[in-house]
C-alpha positions as CSV (number, residue, x, y, z in Angstrom):
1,X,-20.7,2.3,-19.4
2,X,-19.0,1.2,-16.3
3,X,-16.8,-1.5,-18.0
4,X,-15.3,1.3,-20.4
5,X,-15.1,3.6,-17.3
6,X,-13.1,0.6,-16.1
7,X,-10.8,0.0,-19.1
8,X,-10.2,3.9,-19.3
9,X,-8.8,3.7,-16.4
10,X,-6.4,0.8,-17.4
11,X,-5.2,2.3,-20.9
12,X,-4.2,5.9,-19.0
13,X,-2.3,4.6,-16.3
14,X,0.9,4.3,-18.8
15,X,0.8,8.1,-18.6
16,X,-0.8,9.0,-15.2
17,X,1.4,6.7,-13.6
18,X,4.1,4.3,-15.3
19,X,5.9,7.1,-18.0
20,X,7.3,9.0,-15.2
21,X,10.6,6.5,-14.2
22,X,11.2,5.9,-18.3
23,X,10.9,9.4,-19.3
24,X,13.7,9.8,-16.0
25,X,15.9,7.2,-18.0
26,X,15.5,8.8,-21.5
27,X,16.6,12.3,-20.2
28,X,20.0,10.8,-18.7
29,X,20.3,8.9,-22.1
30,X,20.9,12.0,-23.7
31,X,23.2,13.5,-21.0
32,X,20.8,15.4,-18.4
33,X,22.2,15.0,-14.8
34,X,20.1,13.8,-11.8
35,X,20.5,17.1,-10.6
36,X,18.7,18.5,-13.7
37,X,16.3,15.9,-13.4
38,X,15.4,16.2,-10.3
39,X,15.0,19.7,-10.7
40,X,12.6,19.9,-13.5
41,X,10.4,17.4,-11.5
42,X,10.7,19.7,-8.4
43,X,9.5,22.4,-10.2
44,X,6.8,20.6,-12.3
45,X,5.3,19.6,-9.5
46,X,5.4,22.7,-7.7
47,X,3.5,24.1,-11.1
48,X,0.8,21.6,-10.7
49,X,0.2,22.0,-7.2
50,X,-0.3,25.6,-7.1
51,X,-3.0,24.8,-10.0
52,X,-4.4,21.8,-8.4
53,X,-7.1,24.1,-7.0
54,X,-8.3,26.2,-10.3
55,X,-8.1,22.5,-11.9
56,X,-11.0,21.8,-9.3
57,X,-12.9,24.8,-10.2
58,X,-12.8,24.1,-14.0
59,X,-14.4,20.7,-12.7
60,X,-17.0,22.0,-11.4
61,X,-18.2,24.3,-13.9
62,X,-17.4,22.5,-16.7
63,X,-20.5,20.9,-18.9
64,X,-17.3,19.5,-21.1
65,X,-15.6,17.6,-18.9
66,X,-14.7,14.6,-21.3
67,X,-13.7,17.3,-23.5
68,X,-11.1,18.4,-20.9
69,X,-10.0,15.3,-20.2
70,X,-9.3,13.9,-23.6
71,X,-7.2,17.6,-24.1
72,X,-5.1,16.7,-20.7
73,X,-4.2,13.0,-22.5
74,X,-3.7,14.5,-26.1
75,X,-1.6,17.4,-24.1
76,X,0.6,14.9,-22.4
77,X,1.2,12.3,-25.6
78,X,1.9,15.6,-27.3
79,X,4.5,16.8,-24.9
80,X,6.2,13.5,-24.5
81,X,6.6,12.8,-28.5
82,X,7.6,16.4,-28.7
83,X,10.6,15.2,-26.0
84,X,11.9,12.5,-28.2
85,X,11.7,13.9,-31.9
86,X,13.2,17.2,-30.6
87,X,15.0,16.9,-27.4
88,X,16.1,19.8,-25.7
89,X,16.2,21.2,-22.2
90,X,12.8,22.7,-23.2
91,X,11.0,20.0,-24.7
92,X,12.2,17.8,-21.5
93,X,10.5,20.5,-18.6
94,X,7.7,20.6,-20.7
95,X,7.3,16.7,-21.0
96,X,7.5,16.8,-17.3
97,X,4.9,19.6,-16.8
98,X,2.7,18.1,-18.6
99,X,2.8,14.6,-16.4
100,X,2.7,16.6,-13.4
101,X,-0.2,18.8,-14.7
102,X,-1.9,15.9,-15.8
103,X,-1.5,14.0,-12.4
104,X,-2.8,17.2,-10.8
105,X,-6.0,17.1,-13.0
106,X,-6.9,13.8,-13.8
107,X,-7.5,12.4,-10.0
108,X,-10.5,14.8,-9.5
109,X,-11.5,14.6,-13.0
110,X,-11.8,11.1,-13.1
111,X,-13.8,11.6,-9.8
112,X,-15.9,13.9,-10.9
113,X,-16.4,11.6,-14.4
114,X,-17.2,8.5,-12.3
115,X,-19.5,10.1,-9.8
116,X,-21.6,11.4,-12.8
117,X,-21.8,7.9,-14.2
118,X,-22.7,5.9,-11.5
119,X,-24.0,8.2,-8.9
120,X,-22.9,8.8,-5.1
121,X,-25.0,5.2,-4.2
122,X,-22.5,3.1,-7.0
123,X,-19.3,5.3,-6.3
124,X,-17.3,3.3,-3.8
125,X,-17.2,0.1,-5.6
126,X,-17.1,1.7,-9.1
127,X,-13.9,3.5,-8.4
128,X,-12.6,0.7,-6.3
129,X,-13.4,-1.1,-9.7
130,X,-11.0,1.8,-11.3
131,X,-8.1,1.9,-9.5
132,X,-7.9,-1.9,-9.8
133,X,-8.1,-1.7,-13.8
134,X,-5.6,1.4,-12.9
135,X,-3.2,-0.1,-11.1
136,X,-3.4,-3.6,-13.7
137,X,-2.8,-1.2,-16.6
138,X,0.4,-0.1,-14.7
139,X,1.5,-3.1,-14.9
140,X,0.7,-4.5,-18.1
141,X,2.2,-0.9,-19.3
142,X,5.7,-1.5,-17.1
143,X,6.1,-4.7,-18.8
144,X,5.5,-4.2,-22.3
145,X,7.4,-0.7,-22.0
146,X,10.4,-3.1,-20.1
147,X,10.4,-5.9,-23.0
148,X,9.8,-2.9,-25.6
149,X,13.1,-0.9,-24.5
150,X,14.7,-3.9,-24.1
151,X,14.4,-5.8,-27.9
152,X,13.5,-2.1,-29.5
153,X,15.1,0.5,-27.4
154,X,14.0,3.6,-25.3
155,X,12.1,4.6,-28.5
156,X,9.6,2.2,-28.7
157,X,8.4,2.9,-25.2
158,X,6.5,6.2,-26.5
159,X,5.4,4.3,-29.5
160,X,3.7,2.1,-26.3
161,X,2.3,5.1,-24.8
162,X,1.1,6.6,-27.9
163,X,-0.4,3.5,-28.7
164,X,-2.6,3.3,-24.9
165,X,-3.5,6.7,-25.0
166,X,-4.8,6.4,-28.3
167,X,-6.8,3.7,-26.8
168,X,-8.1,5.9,-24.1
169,X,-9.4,8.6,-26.0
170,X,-11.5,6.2,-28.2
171,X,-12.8,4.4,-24.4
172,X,-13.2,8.4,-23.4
173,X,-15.4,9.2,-27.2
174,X,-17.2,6.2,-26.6
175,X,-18.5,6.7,-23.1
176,X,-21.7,7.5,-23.5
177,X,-22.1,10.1,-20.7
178,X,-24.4,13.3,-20.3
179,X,-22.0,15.6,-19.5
180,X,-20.7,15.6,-15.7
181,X,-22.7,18.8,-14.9
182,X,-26.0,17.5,-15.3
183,X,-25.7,13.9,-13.2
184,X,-24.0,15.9,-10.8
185,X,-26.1,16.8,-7.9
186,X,-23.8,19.8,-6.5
187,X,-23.1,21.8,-9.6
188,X,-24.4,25.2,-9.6
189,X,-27.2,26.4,-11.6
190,X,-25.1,28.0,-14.9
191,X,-28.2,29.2,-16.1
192,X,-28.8,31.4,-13.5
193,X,-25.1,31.5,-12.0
194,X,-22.5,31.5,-14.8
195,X,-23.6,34.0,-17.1
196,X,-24.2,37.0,-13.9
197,X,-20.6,36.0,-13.2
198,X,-19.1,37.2,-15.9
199,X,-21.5,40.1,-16.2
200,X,-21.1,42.0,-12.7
201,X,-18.2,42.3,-9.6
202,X,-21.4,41.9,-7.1
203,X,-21.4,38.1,-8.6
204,X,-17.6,37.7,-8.8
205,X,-17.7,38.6,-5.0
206,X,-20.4,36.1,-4.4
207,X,-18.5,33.5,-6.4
208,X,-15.1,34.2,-4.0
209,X,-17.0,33.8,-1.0
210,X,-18.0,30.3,-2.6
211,X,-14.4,29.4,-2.9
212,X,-13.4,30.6,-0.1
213,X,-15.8,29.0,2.2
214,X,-15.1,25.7,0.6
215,X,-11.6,26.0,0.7
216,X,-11.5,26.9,4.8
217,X,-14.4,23.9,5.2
218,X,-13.3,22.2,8.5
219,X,-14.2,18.5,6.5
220,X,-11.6,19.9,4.0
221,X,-8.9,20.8,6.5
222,X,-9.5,17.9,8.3
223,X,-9.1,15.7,5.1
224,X,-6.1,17.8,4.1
225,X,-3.8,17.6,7.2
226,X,-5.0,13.5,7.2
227,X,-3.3,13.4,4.0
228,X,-0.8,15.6,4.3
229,X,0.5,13.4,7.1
230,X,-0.2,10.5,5.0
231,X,2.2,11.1,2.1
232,X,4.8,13.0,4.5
233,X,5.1,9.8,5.9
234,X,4.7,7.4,2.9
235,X,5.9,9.0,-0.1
236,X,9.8,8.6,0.3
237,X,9.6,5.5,1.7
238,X,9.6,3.1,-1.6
239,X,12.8,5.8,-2.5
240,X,14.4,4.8,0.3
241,X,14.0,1.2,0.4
242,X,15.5,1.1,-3.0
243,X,19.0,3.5,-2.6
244,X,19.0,0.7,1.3
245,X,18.7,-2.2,-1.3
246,X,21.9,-0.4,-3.3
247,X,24.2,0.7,-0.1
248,X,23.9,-2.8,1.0
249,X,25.2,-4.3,-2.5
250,X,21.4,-6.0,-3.1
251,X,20.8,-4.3,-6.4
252,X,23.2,-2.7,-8.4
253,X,21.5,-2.9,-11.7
254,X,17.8,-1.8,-10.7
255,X,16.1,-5.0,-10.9
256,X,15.2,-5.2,-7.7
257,X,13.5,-1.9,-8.0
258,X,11.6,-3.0,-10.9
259,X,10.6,-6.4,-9.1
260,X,9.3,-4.6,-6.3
261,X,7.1,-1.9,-8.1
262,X,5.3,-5.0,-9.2
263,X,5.0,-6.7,-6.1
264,X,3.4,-3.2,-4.8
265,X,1.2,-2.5,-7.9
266,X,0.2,-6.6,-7.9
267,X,-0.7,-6.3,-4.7
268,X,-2.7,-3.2,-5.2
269,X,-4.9,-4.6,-7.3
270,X,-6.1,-7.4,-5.5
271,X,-6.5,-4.8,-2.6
272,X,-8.7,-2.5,-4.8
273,X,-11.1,-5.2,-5.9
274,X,-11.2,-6.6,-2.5
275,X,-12.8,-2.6,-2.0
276,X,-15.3,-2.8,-4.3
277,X,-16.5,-5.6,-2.9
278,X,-16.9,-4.9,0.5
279,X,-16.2,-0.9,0.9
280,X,-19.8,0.0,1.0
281,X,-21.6,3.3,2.4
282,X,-20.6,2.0,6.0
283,X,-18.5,4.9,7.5
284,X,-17.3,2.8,10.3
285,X,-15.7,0.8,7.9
286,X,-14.5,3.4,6.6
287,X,-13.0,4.6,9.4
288,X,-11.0,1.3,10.2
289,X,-9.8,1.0,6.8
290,X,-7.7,4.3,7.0
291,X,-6.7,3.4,10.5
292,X,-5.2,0.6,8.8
293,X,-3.8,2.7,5.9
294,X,-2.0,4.4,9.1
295,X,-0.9,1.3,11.0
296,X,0.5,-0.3,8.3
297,X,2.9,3.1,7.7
298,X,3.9,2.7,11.1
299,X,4.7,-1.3,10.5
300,X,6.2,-0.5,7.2
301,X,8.8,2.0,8.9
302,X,9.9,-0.1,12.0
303,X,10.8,-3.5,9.8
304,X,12.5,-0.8,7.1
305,X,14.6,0.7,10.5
306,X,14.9,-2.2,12.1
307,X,15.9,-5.5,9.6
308,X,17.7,-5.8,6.4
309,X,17.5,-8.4,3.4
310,X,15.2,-9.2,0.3
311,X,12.6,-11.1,2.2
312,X,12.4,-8.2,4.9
313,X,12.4,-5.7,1.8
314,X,10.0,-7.5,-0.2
315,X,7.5,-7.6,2.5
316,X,7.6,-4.0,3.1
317,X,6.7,-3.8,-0.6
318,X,3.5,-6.2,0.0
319,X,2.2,-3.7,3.1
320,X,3.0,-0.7,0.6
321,X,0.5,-2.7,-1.8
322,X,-2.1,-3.1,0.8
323,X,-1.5,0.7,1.5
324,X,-1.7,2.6,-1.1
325,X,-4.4,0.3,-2.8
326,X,-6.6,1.2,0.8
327,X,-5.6,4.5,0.6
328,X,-5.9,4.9,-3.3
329,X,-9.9,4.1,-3.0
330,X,-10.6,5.3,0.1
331,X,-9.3,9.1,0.0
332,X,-11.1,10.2,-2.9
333,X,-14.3,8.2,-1.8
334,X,-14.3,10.0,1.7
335,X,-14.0,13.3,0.2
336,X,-16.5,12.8,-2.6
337,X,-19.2,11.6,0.6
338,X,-18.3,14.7,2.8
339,X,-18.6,17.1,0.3
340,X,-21.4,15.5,-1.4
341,X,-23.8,18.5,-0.6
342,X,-21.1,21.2,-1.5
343,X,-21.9,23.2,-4.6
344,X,-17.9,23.1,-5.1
345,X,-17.0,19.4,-4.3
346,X,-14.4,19.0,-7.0
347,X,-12.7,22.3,-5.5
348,X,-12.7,21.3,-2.0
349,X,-10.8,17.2,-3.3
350,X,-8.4,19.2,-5.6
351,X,-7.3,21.7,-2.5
352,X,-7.4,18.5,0.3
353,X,-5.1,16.1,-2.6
354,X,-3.3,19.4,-3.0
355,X,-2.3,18.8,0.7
356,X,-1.8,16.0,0.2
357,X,1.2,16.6,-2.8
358,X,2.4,19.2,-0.8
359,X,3.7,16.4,2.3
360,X,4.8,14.1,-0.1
361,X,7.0,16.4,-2.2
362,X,8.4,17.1,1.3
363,X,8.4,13.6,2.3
364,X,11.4,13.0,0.0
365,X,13.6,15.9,1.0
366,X,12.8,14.5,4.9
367,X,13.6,11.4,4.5
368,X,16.8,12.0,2.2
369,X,17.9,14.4,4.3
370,X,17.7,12.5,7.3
371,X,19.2,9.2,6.0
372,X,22.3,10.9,4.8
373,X,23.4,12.7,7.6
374,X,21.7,10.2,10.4
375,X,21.5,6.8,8.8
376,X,18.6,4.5,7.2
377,X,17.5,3.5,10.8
378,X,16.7,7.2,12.2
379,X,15.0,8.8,8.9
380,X,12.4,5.4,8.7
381,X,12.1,5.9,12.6
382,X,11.2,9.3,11.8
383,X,8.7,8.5,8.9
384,X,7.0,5.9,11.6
385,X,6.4,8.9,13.7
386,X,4.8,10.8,11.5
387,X,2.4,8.2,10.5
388,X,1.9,7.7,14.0
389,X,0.6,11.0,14.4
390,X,-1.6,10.4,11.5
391,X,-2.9,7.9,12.8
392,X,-4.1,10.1,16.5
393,X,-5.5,13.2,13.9
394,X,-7.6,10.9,11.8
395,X,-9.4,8.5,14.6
396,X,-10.2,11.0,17.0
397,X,-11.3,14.0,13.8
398,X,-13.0,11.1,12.0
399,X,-15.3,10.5,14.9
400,X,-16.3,14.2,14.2
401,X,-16.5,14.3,10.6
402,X,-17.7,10.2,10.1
403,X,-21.3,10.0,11.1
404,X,-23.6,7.8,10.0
């Protein structure tokens, strides 16, 4: 069970992760504007974040969670081929709603799947073991959709995705797994739970009280701001290294861009198995580990400020690796072991990755606003800053929240 778990995670990443960037391309193929561009995937996003919370309440209550899941993947493929037989303004937002509804859902879902597989014991290096295949099938999926478009054209790259998600969904019928409610220790009772809901306002109270209390949970906030200050910092970094790389005539043809996405996602992967191999139930390792997340922010935004070239460039790219892979298992791993006695723990994830989303939509506007009225050298200063300040929230509030 856990190698499909594994190779599920490998054959979605083409459309949890890689599509985004072709689907980009495709739309200007047929005449769309950045502007326009950019907006639907402002406004996407903005969708799926203000759902990101009900998403974690379906979650929880759900006894059909593979169900679910295989409906966000066949809603997605369906959305994307809908784009390219019958392009329109339309069919495009919706394309893009659908990736950003789908990134929304599937983080917690797949948490949630995982957790009910393994258990809380297995979970760190089981979905260290995940975001390795993840971050391989991003890869694997970038390069075959690269060498697709270019000997077939923009077309063949959703025949690609087609082809992986189909892939999926067989991994996701095969997995033989009792249904996440039942190997999850902190569902409610839908027996005795569920069906008063929907009879009576005395139990819809009592239900809002649930969700409320989980959503004001201190270990929640706390998680929340940590990564709200996390992807404020990070998220507009990669965005920024690339339009540097084009002011200062080192890619005009987005090569480079391409070169160092792989560099990042290589590196990610080594970093992720390296975490399932050592990231055990130790929350003092823990603990480091996101200092480091933090650090390397910090590190990240003074070379960016401070020198220019490929090598300089390229080893940002290699700490962004180490990064986000950290980061990538850690987060969700932290929040499934402080909320591991919560009745709503899928809830309380959505709402702290909701945070999360929210700082690094806002990272890019920050960043790009600073760099065009300021220069490169002030908005990566400020980006340093911010991860600095992560860095002071999470280790004195993990010494509160981290206990053995």
């Amino acid at each position: 069970m856990v190698n499909i778990l594994a190779w599920l995670n490998f054959f979605i990443a083409d459309i949890r992760d890689g599509f985004g960037p072709y689907l980009g391309v495709f739309l200007k193929e047929l005449g769309l504007g950045e502007g326009q561009i950019g907006l639907f995937s402002t406004i996407a996003n903005l969708i799926a974040l203000s759902l990101a919370i009900p998403f974690g309440m379906l979650i929880d209550k759900t006894k059909s969670l593979r169900t679910w899941i295989g409906i966000c993947i066949f809603g997605i493929m369906s959305a994307l081929l809908l784009s390219f037989f019958l392009p329109s303004l339309k069919s495009a937002f919706l394309a893009q709603l659908a990736i950003a509804l789908g990134g929304a859902f599937l983080a917690p879902a797949f948490l949630a799947l995982t957790l009910g597989v393994v258990g809380q014991t297995h979970l760190p290096s089981q979905f260290a073991r995940n975001e390795a295949y993840r971050h391989f099938g991003a890869v694997v999926a970038s390069l075959v959709c690269f060498f697709g478009a270019l000997y077939f054209g923009m077309g063949s790259i959703f025949g690609i995705m087609v082809g992986f998600s189909s892939i999926a969904l067989i991994l996701l019928a095969l997995l033989r797994h009792t249904e996440s409610n039942s190997a999850k220790p902190y569902i409610l009772d839908h027996k005795n739970n569920t069906k008063t809901l929907s009879k009576n306002l005395k139990s819809f109270e009592v239900e809002k009280s649930h969700i409320l209390k989980v959503l004001l949970d201190s270990r929640v906030l706390f998680m929340g701001v940590v990564l709200f200050l996390f992807h404020l910092s990070n998220a507009a970094m990669l965005p920024l290294l690339s339009q540097k790389a084009h002011a200062m005539g080192v890619d005009s043809t987005g090569a480079y861009a391409a070169i160092t996405i792989v560099i990042a996602q290589s590196v990610m992967i080594i970093v992720s198995f390296w975490c399932g191999k050592y990231l055990n139930t130790s929350t003092h390792l823990w603990r480091s580990l996101m200092a480091i997340c933090f650090f390397e922010l910090i590190l990240r935004g003074i070379l960016a400020a401070c020198f220019n070239g490929v090598i300089a460039m390229i080893f940002i790219q290699i700490l962004d690796g180490i990064g986000a892979g950290i980061s990538g298992v850690l987060a969700p791993v932290l929040l499934a072991h402080l909320l591991s006695k919560n009745t709503r723990m899928a809830t309380g994830v959505s709402a702290s990755l909701a945070m999360g989303g929210v700082g690094g939509a806002l990272s890019s506007s920050l960043g790009g606003i600073l760099a065009e009225y300021f220069g490169y050298f002030y908005a990566y200063a400020t980006l340093g800053i911010v991860a600095f300040l992560g860095l002071i929230v999470w280790w004195f509030g993990s010494r509160v929240f981290l206990k053995e």
